[in-house]
N, C-alpha and C positions, 0 to 999 in steps of 0.2 A: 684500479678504476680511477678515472681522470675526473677533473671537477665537473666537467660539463656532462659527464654521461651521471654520475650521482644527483647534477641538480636536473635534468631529465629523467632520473629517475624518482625523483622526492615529486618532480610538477604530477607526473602519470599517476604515481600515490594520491599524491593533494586530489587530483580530477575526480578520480575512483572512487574517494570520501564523500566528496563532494554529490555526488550524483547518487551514493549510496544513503546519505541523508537529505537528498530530497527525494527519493523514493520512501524514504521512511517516515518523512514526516506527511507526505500528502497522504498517506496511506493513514494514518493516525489521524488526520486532519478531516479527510471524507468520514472515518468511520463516526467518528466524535462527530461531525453535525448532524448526518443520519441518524445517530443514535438520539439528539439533539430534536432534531425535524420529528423523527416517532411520539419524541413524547409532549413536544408540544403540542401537535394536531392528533392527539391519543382520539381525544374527546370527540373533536368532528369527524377524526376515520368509522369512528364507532356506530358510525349514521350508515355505513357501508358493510356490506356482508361481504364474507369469502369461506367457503368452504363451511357454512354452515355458523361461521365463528365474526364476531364484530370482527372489522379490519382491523382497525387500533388493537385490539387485543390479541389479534392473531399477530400482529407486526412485533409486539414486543415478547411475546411469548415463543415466537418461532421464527420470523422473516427477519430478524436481526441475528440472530444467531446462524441460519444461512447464509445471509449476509457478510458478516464476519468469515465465515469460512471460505467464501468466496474471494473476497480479499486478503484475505490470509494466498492463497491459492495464486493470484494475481500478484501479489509483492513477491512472494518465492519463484516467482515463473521470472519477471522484471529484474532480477535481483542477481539470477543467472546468467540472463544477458548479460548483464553488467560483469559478471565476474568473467566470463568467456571469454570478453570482450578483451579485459585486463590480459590475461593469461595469454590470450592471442597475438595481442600486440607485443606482452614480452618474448613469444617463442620467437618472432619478426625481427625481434633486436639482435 
């Protein structure tokens, strides 16, 4: 292996990280304000019905925790591309 295809190999790694911690961290970043947003306006959701249930109390007791698995759902789907994407380009090499 020559130096130029190692340090084209080490940049593809560097990208790959790269793009894997910003998926990671917007993902943690949405969920944490959301989670943030819910309990700040707990109190005025609560002025709001849904299903029977205050909004505020239904958001924290169930629509965050779908929530979450949605995004959970959403970072695994994003995350694949990315790895696909890696692997693809190295079968190209």
């Amino acid at each position: 292996m020559t130096a130029e295809a190692a340090e084209t190999e080490n940049a593809v790694r560097d990208r790959h990280q790269l793009r894997t911690l910003a998926v990671a961290i917007t993902t943690i970043a949405v969920v944490f304000c959301t989670v943030a947003a819910v309990i700040i306006y707990a109190i005025a959701l609560n002025r709001l019905w849904f299903l029977h249930f205050p909004l505020g109390f239904y958001l924290l007791a169930q629509g965050l925790v779908i929530f979450a698995v949605v995004i959970a759902f959403w970072y695994v789907r994003v995350q694949e591309r990315i790895d696909h994407t890696r692997s693809f380009n190295e079968e190209m090499a």
